[in-house]
Every structure is written in C-alpha cells, then in structure tokens.
N, C-alpha and C positions, 0 to 999 in steps of 0.2 A: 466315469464309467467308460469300459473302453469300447472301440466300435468297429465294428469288422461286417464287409460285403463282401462277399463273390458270387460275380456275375458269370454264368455260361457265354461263350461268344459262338454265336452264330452265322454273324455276316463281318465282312468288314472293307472299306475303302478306304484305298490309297492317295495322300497327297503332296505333294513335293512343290515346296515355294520356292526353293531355291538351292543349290549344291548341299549346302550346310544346313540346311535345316525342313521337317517336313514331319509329316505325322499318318498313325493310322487310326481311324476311328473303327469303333468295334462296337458292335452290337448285339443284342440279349433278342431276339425278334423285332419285333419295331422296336424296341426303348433302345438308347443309349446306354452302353457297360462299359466302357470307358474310351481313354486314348491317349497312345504312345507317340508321345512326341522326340525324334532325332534332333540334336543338338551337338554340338562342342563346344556349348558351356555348361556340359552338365552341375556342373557345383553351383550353379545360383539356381537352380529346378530342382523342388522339393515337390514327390506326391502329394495329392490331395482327394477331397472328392469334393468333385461340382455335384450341381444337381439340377435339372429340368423340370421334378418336383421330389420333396421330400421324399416317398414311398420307394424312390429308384433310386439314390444319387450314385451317378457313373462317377470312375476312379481314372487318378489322371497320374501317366509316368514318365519318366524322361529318359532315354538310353543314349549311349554315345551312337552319332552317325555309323561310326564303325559297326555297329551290331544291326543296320537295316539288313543286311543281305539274310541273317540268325532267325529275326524275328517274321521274314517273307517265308523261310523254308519252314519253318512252325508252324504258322498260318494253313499253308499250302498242304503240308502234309501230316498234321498231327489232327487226334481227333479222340476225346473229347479237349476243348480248347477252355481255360478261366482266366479273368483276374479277379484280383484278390486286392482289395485294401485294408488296412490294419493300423488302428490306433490305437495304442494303449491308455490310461488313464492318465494324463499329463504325460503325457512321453510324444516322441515322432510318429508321424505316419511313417508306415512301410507301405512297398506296395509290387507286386510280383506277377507275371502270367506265363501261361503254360499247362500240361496237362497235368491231372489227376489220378494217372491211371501206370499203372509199371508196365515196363517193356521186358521181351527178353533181353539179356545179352548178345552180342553178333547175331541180332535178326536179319541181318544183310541189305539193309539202308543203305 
C-alpha cells in the first residue's frame, strides 16, 4: 500500500555542525514535519520518514550544501510552506518541500 504525508511547516531552526554539513528542522505547530538535512554526499542519503509517534511521522530529506542559501530564501519568504513524502507500493520514497500555491509571473521578487 503506498504512503504519502504532507506536513504544513510552520516554524523552523537552523543548525550547522560543521562547513559541510547541517540541517533544518521544520515544524507543523509543536510536532515535528520533518528535516532537511545539507550534505555532499548526497548519493548515500535516501528520504524517509522517522516518527516520534506513529499518528505524525515527520519526512526526512537530504539536498546538496550548495542548495542551503535556495532552501533559507523559501523558508524566509514563501508562504503557504509543505513537505511531502511519498512511497509507492514497493517502490522508493520521494520526498520534496515548497509551496502549494501558484505565483504570477514577473511578480517582482
């Protein structure tokens, strides 16, 4: 059966271990919606979903460090904010965040 969450993000903090690597954790009100973990080894980091209890399990993703500056001005300035994870029935998780909602064209961003 295949399984699919999307979480609203609400809150979120920043944390940086070290140059190379670092994460942002995101939040649905108090619960946990997931988090984006910064890396350059992305090829051994496969989404998932943890869980703190079954009823919520937050979705976990990994982007190249290069994409932290992408995923602060999203954060910062987009609104409504999800992620999304996505299993199919024996197949990979997917897993993606960003908004829901269409923009104009040259809104002047």
């Amino acid at each position: 059966m295949a399984v699919e969450h999307r979480w609203p993000v609400t809150s979120y903090s920043v944390t940086i271990e070290h140059r190379t690597f670092g994460w942002i954790e995101l939040k649905d009100g108090d619960q946990f919606a997931g988090y984006i973990y910064f890396t350059d080894e992305i090829a051994e980091t496969m989404p998932r979903f943890g869980a703190v209890h079954s009823a919520h399990p937050y979705i976990v993703m990994s982007v190249p460090t290069a994409q932290w500056q992408m995923i602060l001005d999203i954060l910062r300035h987009e609104r409504p904010l999800y992620i999304r994870g996505y299993q199919p029935d024996g197949g990979e998780m997917s897993a993606s965040f960003g908004t829901s909602t269409g923009e104009p064209v040259g809104e002047g961003e």
